[in-house]
N, C-alpha and C positions, 0 to 999 in steps of 0.2 A: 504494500500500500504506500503510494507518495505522503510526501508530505501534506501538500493540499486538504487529498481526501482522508488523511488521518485528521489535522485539526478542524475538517469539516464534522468529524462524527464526533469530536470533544466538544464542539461550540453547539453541536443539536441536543447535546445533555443541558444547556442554560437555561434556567427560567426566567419568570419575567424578572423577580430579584437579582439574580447575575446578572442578566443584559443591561439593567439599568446602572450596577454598580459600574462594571466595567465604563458604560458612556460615563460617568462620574471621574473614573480612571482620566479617559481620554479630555475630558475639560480641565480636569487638575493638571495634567500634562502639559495643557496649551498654556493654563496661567503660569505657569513653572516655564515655559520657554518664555513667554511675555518677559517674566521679571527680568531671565538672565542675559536676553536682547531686547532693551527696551527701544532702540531705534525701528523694531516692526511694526510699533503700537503709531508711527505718525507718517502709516502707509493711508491712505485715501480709506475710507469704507467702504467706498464702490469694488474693491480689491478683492475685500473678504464677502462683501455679496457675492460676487461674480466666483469664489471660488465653495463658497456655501451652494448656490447654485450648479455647480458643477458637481459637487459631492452627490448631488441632490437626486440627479439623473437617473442614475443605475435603479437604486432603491424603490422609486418612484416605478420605476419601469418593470421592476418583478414584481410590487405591490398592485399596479393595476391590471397588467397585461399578460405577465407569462402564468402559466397554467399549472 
């Protein structure tokens, strides 16, 4: 079994309490890069929309479309 489809079958054991922590994980993450480069915090906003938008895509697109 690859790598992929191994941590695919560890991440289908998470419930809604894991998935929420980890997103918790991944925000405390971002304020922890914020701190330790603070010259990214006086990029434009339209930056981080356009890449929240982008993030956006995928998920959006198994959530309404794929079967």
């Amino acid at each position: 079994m690859g790598l992929l489809e191994d941590m695919d079958q560890r991440v289908k054991k998470f419930g809604l309490i894991d998935v929420k922590l980890a997103q918790c994980v991944a925000m405390f993450l971002a304020l922890i890069i914020a701190k330790l480069i603070p010259g990214i915090m006086h990029l434009s906003i339209w930056w981080f929309v356009g890449l929240a938008i982008l993030c956006t895509i995928k998920p959006f697109y198994v959530f309404w479309f794929e079967e």
